[in-house]
VMD Tcl script that draws the C-alpha trace (Angstrom):
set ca {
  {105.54 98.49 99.73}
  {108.53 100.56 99.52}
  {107.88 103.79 98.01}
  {107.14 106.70 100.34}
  {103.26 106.59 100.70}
  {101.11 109.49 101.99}
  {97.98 108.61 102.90}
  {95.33 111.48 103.14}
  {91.99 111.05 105.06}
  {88.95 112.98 106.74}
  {88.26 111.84 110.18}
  {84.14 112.35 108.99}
  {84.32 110.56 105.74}
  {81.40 108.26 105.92}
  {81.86 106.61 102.26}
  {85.01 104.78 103.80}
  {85.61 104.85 107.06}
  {89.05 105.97 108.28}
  {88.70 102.63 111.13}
  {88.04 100.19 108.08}
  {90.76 101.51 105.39}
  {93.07 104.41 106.41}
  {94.03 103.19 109.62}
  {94.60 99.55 108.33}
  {96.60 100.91 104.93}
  {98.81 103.11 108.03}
  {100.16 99.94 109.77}
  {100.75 97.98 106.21}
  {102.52 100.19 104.51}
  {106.06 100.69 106.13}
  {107.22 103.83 106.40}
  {103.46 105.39 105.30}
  {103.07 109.35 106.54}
  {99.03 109.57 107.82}
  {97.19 113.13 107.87}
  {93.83 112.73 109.21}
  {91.48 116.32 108.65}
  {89.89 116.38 111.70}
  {86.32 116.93 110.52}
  {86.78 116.72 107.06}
  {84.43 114.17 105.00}
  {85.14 112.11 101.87}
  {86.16 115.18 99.77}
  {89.06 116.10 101.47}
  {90.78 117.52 97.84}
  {87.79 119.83 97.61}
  {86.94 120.90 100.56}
  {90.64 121.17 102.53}
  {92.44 121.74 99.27}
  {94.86 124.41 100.56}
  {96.21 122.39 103.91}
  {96.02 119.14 101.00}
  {97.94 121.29 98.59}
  {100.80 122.12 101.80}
  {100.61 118.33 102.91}
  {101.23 116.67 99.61}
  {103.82 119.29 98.57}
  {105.75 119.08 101.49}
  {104.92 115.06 101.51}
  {106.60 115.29 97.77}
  {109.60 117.57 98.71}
  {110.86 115.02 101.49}
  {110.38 111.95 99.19}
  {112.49 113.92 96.77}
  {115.48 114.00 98.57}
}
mol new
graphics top color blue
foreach p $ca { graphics top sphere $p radius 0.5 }
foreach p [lrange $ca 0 end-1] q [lrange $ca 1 end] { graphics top cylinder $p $q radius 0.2 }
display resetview
């Protein structure tokens, strides 16, 4: 892949485990940014949407460019 890539992810999610998918997607993708929310479950967009919000907009600004 070569788009920037930001992959999001709760260290608690139990529906996907960061181990099995997150961590994996990190070393395929070149060039991927990885935020894990330590604690944070499945739901990160719901439940850490303000730090999401700062993440992806800042995530967004530095792809612009």
């Amino acid at each position: 892949m070569t788009v920037p890539t930001l992959i999001l992810y709760g260290s608690s999610d139990v529906n996907v485990p960061p181990e099995i998918t997150a961590h994996i997607a990190a070393r395929l993708i070149a060039d991927a940014r990885y935020i894990e929310y330590e604690g944070s479950g499945h739901a990160i967009g719901m439940t850490d949407r303000e730090r999401v919000n700062v993440d992806l907009f800042a995530f967004l600004r530095e792809a612009g460019r």
